[in-house]
C-alpha positions in Angstrom: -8.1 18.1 -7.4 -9.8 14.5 -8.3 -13.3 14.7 -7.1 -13.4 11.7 -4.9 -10.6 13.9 -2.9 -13.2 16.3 -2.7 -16.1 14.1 -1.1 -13.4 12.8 1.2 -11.9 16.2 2.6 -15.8 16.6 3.7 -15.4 13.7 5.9 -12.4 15.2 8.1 -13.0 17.2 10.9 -11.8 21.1 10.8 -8.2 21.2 12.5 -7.7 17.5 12.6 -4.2 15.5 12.9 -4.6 13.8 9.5 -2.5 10.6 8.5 -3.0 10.3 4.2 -1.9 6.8 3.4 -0.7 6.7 -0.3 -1.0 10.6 -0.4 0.4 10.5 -4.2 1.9 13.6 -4.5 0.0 15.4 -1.3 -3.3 17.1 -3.0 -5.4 16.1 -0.6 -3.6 17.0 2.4 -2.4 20.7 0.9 -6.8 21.1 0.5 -7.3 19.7 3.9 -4.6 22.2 5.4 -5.7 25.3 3.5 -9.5 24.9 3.7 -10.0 22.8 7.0 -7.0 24.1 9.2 -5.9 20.1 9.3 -2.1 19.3 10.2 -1.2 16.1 8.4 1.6 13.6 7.6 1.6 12.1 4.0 2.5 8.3 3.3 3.7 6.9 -0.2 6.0 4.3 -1.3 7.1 5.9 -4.8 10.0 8.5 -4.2 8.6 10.3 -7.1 5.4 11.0 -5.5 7.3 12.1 -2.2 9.3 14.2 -4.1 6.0 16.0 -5.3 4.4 16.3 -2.3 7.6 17.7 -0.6 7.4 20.4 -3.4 4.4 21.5 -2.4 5.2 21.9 1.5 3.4 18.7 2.1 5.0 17.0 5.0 5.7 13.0 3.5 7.2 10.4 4.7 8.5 6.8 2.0 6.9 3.9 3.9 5.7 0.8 2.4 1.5 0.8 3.9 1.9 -3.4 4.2 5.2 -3.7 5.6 5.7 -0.4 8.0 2.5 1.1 9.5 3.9 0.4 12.9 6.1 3.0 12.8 3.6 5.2 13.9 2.0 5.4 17.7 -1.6 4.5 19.3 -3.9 7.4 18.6 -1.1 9.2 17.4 -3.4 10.9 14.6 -7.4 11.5 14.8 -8.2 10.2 11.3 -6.5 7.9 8.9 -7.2 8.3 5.0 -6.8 5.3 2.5 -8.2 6.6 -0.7 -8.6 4.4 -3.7 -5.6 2.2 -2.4 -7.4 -0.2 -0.1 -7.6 -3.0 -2.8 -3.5 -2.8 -3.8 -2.9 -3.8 -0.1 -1.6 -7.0 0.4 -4.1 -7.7 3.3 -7.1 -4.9 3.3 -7.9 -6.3 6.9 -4.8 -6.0 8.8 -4.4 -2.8 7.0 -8.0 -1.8 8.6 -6.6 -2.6 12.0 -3.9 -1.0 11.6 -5.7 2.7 10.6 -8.1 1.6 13.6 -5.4 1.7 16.0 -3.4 4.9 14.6 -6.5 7.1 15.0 -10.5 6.5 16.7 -11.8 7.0 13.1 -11.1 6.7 9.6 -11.5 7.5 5.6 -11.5 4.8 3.3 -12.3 5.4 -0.6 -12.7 2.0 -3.2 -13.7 1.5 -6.6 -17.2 -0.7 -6.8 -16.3 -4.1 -9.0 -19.9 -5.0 -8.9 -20.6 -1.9 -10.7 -22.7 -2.6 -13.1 -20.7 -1.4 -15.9 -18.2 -3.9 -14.7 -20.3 -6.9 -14.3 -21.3 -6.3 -18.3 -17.7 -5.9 -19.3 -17.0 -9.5 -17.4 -19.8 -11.1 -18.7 -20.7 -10.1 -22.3 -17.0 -9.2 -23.6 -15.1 -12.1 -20.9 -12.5 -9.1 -20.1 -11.4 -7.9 -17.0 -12.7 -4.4 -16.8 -11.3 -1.3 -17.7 -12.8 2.1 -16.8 -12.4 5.3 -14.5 -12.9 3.9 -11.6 -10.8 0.5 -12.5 -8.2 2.3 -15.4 -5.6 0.1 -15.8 -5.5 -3.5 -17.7 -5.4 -6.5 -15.4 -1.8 -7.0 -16.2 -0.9 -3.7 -14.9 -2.9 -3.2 -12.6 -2.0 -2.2 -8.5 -5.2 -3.7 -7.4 -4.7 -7.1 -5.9 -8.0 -7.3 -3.9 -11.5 -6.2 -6.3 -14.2 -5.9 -4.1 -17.8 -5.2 -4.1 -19.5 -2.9 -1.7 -21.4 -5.7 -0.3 -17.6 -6.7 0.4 -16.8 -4.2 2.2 -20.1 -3.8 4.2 -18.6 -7.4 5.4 -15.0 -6.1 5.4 -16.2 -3.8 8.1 -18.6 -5.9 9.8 -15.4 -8.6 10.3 -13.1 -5.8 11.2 -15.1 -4.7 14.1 -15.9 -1.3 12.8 -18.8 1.2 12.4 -19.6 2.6 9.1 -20.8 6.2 10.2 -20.9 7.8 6.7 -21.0 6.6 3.5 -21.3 8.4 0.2 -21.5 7.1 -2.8 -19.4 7.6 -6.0 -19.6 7.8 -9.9 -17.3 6.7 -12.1 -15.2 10.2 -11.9 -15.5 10.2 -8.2 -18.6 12.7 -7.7 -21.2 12.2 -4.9 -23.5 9.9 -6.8 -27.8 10.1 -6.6 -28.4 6.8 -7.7 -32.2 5.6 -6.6 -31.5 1.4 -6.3 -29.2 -0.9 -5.2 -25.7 0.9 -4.6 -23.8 -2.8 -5.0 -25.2 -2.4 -8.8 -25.6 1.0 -9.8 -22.9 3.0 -7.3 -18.9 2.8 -9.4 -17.7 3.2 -5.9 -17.4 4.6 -2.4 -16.3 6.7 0.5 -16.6 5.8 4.2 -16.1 7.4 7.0 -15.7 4.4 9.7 -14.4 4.5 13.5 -14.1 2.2 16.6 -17.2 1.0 18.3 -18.4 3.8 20.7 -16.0 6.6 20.5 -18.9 8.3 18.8 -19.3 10.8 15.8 -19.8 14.6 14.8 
C-alpha cells in the first residue's frame, strides 16, 4: 500500500463510516476495514478502477467527484478522504464544502508545488516539474490546480475549516522530519480537517 495511504489510515477513527473519494482501485479502504473495523463507500470515475476495487470486496460506486457529490446525504458518513486528488478537481473549494457537509470531519492528502525540489526544476531548467509527488508531464497531467501548502493553509482558512492534524510528507509519501519551513522543504501533506466546533479525538 502507497505510504501516504498509510499516514492517512492513521487519521480515521476505529469503526468509522468512511467516504474514499477517488479510491483508485479501493486499497485504502480494504486497510481501513481490516485494521480499523471502518465500513466505507469507495468513489472513482474510471470503470477500470471500480472494477478493481469491486474485485477486492470493496464496496465502489462510478461518480464524477465535480459533477455528482450530491448524491450523497448530510452527515451521511463521519469522515471524507480526498487523497492526492484535490488539485485534479475542477474547483478544490466547492469540493471542500461539499466533503464538509457529507461528514463533521475530513482527510485531505496534496503534493507540495513549493517544494523545493520543484521551485529548482521551475527555475534553473524552465520545466514544469516532474517527480514522485508530481509524476506526470504537464501535458498529461490530472492536476489542474498546483498548490503550495501556504495555499492550502488559506484554502482552509477561506473554506471555514479547522486544520486539526497535519503531517507532513516526503516525496514517496512517508511522515516527513523536516526541521524548517514545511512550504520549502515538506513534498507534501496530509490533513485531517473538520467543521468549526464539532471537536476532535
Amino acid at each position: 500500500m502507497r505510504a501516504d495511504l498509510r499516514v492517512i489510515g492513521t487519521m480515521v477513527d476505529q469503526g468509522a463510516r468512511v467516504l474514499d473519494l477517488g479510491c483508485g482501485n479501493g486499497e485504502l479502504l480494504l486497510h481501513l476495514a481490516r485494521e480499523r473495523g471502518c465500513r466505507g463507500v469507495g468513489v472513482d470515475v474510471d470503470p477500470d478502477q471500480v472494477v478493481a476495487a469491486i474485485g477486492r470486496g470493496v464496496s465502489v460506486v462510478e461518480l464524477d467527484i465535480d459533477d455528482q457529490l450530491s448524491e450523497f446525504g448530510d452527515d451521511s458518513f463521519d469522515v471524507v478522504v480526498l487523497s492526492q486528488t484535490l488539485q485534479a478537481t475542477r474547483r478544490p473549494d466547492e469540493t471542500i464544502a461539499e466533503m464538509m457537509r457529507i461528514a463533521p470531519c475530513a482527510v485531505v492528502s496534496v503534493p507540495n508545488f513549493g517544494w523545493w525540489r520543484h521551485r529548482l526544476e521551475l527555475g534553473l531548467r524552465g520545466r514544469m516539474p516532474v517527480s514522485k509527488a508530481l509524476p506526470n508531464p504537464w501535458y498529461s497531467t490530472p492536476n489542474i490546480h498546483l498548490a503550495t501548502l501556504s495555499d492550502m493553509a488559506d484554502l482552509f482558512v477561506a473554506a471555514g475549516v479547522e486544520v486539526r492534524r497535519q503531517v507532513l510528507l516526503t516525496h514517496d509519501g512517508h511522515p516527513s522530519s523536516v526541521r524548517g519551513p514545511a512550504n520549502l522543504l515538506a513534498a507534501g501533506s496530509a490533513y485531517l480537517v473538520g467543521r468549526p466546533g464539532t471537536g476532535t479525538d
